[in-house]
C-alpha positions in Angstrom: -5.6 28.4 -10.8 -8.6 26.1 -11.2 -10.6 24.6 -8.7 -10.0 21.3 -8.7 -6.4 22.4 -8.9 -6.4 23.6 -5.6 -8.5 20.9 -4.2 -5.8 18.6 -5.5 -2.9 20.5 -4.3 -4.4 21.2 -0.6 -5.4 17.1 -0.7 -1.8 16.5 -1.3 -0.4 18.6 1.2 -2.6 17.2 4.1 -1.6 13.7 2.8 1.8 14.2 3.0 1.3 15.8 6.9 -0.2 12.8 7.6 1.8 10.3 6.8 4.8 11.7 8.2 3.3 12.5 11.6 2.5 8.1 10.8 6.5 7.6 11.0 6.0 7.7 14.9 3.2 6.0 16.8 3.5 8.6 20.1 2.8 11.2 18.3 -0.8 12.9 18.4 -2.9 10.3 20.9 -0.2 7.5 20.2 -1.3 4.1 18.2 -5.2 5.1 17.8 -4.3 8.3 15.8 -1.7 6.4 13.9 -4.5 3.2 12.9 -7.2 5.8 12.2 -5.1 8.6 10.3 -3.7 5.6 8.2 -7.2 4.4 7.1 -8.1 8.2 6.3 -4.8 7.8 4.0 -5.9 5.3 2.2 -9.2 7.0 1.8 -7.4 10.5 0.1 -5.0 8.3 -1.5 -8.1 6.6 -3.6 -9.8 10.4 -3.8 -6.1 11.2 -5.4 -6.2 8.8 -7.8 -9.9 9.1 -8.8 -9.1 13.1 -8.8 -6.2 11.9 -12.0 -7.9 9.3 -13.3 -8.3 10.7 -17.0 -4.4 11.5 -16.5 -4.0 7.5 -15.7 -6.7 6.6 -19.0 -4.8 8.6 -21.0 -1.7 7.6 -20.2 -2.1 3.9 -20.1 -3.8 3.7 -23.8 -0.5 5.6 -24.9 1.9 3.7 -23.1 3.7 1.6 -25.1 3.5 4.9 -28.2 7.2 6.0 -29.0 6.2 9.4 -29.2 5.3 9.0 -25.2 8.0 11.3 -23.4 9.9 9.4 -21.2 9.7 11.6 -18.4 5.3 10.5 -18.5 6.4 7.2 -18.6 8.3 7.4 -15.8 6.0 9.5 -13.9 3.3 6.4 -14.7 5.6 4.1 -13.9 6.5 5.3 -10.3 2.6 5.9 -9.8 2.3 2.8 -10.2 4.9 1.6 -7.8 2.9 4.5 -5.0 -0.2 2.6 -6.0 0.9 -1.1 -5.0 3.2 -0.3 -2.1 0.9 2.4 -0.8 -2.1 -1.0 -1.0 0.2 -2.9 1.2 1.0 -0.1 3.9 -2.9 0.2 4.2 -3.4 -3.9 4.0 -0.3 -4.9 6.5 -1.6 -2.2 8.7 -5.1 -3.6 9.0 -3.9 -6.7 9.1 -1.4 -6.2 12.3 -4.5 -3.5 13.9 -4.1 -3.6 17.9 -7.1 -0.6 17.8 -9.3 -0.3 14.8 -9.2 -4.1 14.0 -7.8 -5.9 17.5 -9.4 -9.5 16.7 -8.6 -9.8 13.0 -5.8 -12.6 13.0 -4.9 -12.5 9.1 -1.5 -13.3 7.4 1.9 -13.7 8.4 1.5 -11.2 11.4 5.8 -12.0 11.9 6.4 -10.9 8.2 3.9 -8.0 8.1 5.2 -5.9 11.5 8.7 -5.6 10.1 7.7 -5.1 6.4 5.0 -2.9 6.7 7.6 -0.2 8.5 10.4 -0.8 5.8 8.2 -0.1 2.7 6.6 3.1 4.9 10.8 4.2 3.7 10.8 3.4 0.9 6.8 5.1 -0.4 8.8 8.1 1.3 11.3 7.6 -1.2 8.7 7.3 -4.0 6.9 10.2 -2.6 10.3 12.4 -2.8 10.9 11.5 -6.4 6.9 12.3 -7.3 7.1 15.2 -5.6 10.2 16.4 -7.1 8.9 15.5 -10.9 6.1 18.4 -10.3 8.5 20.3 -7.9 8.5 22.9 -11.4 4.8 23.6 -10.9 5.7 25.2 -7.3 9.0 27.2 -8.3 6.6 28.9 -10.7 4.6 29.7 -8.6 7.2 31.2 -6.6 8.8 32.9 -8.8 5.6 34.6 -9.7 5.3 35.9 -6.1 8.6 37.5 -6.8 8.5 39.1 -10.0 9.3 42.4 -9.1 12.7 40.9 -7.2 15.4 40.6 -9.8 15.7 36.9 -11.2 19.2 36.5 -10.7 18.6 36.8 -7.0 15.8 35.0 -6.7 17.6 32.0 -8.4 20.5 32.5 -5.8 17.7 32.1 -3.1 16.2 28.9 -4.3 19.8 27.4 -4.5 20.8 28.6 -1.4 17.4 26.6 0.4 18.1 23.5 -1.9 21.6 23.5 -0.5 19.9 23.9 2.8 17.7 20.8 2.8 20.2 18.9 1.1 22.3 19.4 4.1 19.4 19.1 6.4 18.1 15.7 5.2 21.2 14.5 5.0 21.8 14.5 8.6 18.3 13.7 9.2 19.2 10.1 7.2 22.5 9.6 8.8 21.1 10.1 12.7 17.8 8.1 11.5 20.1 5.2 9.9 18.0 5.6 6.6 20.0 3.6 4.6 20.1 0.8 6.9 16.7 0.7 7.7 15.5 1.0 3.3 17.9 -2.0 3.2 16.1 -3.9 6.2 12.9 -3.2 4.0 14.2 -4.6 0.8 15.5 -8.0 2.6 12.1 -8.3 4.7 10.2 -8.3 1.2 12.2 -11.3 0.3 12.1 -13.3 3.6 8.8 -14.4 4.6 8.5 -15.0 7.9 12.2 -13.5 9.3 12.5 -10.9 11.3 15.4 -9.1 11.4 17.1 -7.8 14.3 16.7 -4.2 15.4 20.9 -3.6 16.6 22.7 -1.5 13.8 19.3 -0.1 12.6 17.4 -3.2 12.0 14.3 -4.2 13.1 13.4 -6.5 16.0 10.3 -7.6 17.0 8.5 -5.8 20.1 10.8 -2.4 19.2 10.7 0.2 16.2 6.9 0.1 15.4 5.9 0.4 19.4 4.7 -3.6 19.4 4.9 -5.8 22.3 6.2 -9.4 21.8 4.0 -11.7 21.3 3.7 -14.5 23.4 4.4 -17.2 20.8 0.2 -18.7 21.3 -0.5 -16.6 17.9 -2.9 -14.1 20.3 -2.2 -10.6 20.0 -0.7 -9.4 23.1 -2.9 -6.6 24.5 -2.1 -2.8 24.8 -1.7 -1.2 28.0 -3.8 1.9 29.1 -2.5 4.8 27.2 -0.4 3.6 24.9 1.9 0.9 23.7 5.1 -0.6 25.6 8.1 -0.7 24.4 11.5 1.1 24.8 11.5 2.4 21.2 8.3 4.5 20.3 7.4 4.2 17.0 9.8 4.5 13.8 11.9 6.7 15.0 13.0 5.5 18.2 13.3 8.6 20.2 11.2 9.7 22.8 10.4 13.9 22.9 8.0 15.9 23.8 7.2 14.4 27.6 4.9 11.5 28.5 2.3 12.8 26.3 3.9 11.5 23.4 6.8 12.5 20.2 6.9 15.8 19.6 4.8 16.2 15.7 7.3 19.3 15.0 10.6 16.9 15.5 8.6 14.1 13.5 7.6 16.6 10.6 10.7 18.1 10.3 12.7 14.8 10.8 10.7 13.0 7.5 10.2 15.8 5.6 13.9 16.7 5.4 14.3 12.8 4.5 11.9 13.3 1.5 13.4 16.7 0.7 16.3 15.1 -0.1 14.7 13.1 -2.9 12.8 16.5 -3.8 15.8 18.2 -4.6 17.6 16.0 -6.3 15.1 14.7 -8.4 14.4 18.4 -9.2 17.6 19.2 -10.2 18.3 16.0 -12.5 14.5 16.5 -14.6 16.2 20.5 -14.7 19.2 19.4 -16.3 17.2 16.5 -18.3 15.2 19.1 -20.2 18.0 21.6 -20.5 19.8 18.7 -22.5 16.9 18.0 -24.5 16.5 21.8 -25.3 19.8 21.9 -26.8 20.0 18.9 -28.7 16.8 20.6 -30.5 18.7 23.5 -30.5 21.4 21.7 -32.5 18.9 19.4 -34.5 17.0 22.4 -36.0 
């Protein structure tokens, strides 16, 4: 494996660490590890591009070529959809700073609390479904590992631990109200300046993202010592781990089984995508 391969790859990972651990603002120090974690996103997330940007050149000048494979187009595509919703997490959350930027009063500060947590879903979504498109890469890799094991079982194994995260993630998004909450996202993009309520997995203001209500005098309401009031702390709503803050293990196991879910299936559906294509060349020839 090359170099820059691996600097890639272990860039990546660490992103993806991080901005799970950013789906709950107790965890780790509590609101100043999630404001300053989320500006070092945005930092690797412009290293990541920069890292693929002769991928992106090369791409764009063929884009519009028939002989483009549509799984590159779609992979451009849905980079491109990272890019712009991954720029408004990192905007929105400068813009509604209680730490890093207290005094800048930007924007629709209503709008942008709710809005900024429902798209946070939905890059995880994206993320998932990027992921899963290079998911091919990793199974080599595996497999590789395993050579002297017999195929058949090894095959066995990797269904068996897709079934498992299926299953897994799935209950992860029914006890997180996922759906819901991807939903509350969508209608906040299209109603500047509502907030939606948080009862039945909606969001209200002063609960979900670990904000205090503001006083209605367009001043940011201060946070207390240690932390930030509320009776819901951060995204996920739960409080674990004792007064020190969310457990990271229940956060990282709690998002990443969320994303896993898009991993797999995305996986499965490029799997049987090529297979199709394989015969009908088969069949052509």
């Amino acid at each position: 494996m090359k170099k820059i391969t691996y600097v890639k790859f272990i860039l990546d990972l660490a992103m993806a660490i991080t901005f799970v651990l950013l789906f709950n603002d107790r965890v780790l120090g509590g609101l100043t590890f999630h404001e300053i974690a989320g500006l070092g996103i945005g930092i690797a997330f412009i290293t990541h591009v920069l890292l693929n940007v002769n991928w992106v050149k090369r791409v764009t000048m063929k884009l519009f070529d028939r002989k483009l494979p549509g799984k590159t187009r779609f992979g451009y595509l849905l980079n491109l959809l990272l890019l712009v919703t991954m720029t408004f997490i990192i905007v929105s959350g400068i813009l509604i700073s209680r730490v890093v930027f207290p005094n800048l009063n930007a924007g629709n500060e209503m709008w942008f609390k709710p809005t900024h947590i429902g798209v946070s879903f939905i890059v995880l979504i994206l993320v998932g479904i990027h992921v899963g498109l290079h998911w091919h890469w990793v199974m080599g890799v595996v497999k590789r590992d395993f050579k002297k094991t017999s195929p058949p079982v090894v095959g066995v194994v990797l269904k068996l631990v897709a079934a498992a995260i299926l299953l897994f993630g799935g209950y992860q998004m029914y006890t997180q109200n996922f759906p819901q909450r991807v939903s509350s996202a969508a209608s906040s993009l299209f109603n500047a300046g509502s907030v939606q309520g948080m009862e039945g997995g909606k969001f209200r203001m002063g609960d979900g993202a670990g904000f205090q209500k503001g006083s209605g005098t367009g001043e940011r309401p201060t946070p207390p010592q240690g932390g930030f009031e509320g009776k819901r702390g951060g995204f996920e709503g739960r409080r674990e781990g004792g007064p020190g803050g969310e457990s990271p293990v229940n956060v990282l196991l709690t998002y990443f089984g969320i994303m896993g879910v898009f991993v797999v299936i995305t996986y499965y559906l490029d799997k049987l995508g090529m297979r199709k294509k394989r015969k009908n060349e088969a069949t052509a020839s």
